[in-house]
C-alpha positions in Angstrom: 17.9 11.3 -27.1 17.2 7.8 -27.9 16.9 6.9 -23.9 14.2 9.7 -24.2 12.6 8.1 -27.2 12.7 4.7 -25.8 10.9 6.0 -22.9 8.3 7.5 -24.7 7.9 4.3 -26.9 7.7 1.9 -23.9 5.4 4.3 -21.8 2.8 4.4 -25.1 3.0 0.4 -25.4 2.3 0.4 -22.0 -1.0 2.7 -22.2 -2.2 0.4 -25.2 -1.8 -2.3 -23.1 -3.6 -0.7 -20.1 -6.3 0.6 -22.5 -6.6 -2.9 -24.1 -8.4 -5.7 -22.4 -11.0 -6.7 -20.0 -11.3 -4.5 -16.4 -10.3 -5.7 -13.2 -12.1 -5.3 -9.5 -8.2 -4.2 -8.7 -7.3 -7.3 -7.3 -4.3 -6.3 -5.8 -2.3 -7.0 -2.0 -3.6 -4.1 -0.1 -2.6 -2.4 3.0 -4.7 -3.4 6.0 -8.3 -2.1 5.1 -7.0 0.4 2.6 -10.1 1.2 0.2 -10.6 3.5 -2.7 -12.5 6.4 -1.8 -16.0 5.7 -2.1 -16.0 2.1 -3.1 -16.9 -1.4 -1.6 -14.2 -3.6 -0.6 -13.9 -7.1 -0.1 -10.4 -9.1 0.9 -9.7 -12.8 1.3 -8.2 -12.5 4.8 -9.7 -11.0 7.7 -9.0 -7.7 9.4 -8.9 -5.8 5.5 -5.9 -8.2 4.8 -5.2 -10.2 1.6 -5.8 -9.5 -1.8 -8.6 -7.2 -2.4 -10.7 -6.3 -4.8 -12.7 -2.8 -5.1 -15.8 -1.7 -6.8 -17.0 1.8 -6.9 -19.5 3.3 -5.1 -23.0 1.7 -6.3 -21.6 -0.2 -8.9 -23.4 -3.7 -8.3 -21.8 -6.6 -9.8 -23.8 -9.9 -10.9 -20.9 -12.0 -11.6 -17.7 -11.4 -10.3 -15.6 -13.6 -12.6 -17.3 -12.3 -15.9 -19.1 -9.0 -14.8 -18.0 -5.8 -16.2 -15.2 -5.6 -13.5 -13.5 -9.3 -12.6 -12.1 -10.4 -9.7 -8.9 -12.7 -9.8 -9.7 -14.7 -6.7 -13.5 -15.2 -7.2 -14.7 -18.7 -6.7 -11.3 -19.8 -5.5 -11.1 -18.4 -1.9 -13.1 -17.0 0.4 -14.1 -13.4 1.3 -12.3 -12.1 4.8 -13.8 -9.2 5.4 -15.8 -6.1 4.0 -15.2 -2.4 3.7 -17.4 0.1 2.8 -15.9 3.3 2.4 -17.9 6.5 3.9 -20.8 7.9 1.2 -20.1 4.3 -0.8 -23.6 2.9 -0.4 -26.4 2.7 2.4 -26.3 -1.2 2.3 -24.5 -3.7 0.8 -25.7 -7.3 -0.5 -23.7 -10.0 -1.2 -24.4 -13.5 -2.9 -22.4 -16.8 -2.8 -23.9 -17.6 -6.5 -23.8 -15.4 -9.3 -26.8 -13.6 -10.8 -27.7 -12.7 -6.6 -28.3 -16.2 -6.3 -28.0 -18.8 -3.4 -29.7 -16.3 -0.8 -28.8 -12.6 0.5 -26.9 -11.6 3.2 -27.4 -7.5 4.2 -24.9 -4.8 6.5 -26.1 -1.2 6.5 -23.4 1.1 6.7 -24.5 4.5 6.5 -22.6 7.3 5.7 -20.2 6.1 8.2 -19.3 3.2 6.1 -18.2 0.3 7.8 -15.2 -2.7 8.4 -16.2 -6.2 9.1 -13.8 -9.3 9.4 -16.0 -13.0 8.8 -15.7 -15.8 11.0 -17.0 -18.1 8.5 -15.4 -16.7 5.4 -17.9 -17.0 3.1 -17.8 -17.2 -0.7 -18.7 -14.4 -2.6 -19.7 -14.3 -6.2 -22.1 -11.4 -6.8 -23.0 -8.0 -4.8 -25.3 -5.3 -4.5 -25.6 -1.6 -3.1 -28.3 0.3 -2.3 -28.9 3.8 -1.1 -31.1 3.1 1.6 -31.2 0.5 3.7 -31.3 -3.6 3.8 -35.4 -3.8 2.9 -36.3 -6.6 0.4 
């Protein structure tokens, strides 16, 4: 009984804790490319690789160190690649400043969704989705 109640007492500590606190892009080692359903993706290595971290569907994101969701490796390494899952968002923006500063850079995925790796590895610091396309 008190193996039971132990249990019980550590899995409701560890709900508080989990309920507690600010939330977290899920910055977490993923399998390659592996993506919540519906959500945008970005990873520090190329080829889906890395740590990632996940927003859902058309959640935009002004500051990825201090937004609503926060990303453990923003600012201190560079983006890899890019996942868009199918039905996440039309287009995604991304910004090397917070705020969507410092100049936009646009992929339409569609429906389809779509995986890119980067050559240059940018740095990442805010993002936006949109339904439709990459228009202004």
């Amino acid at each position: 009984m008190r193996k039971i109640l132990t249990a019980l007492g550590t899995t409701g500590l560890m709900a508080g804790l989990m309920l507690g606190g600010p939330a977290q892009a899920q910055a977490v080692e993923a399998a390659a490319w592996e993506c919540p359903t519906k959500s945008v993706c970005f990873y520090t290595g190329v080829g889906g690789t890395g740590q990632r971290c996940a927003w859902p569907g058309a959640q935009n994101d002004p500051d990825w160190r201090s937004g609503d969701l926060k990303c453990s490796w923003a600012g201190s390494a560079s983006v890899g690649s890019l996942r868009v899952m199918p039905n996440a968002a039309g287009s995604v923006s991304y910004y090397p400043n917070a705020n969507y500063g410092g100049g936009r850079t646009c992929l339409t995925s569609g429906a389809a969704g779509i995986e890119i790796s980067f050559k240059a590895e940018p740095r990442i610091l805010s993002h936006k989705t949109s339904s439709s396309g990459c228009s202004v």
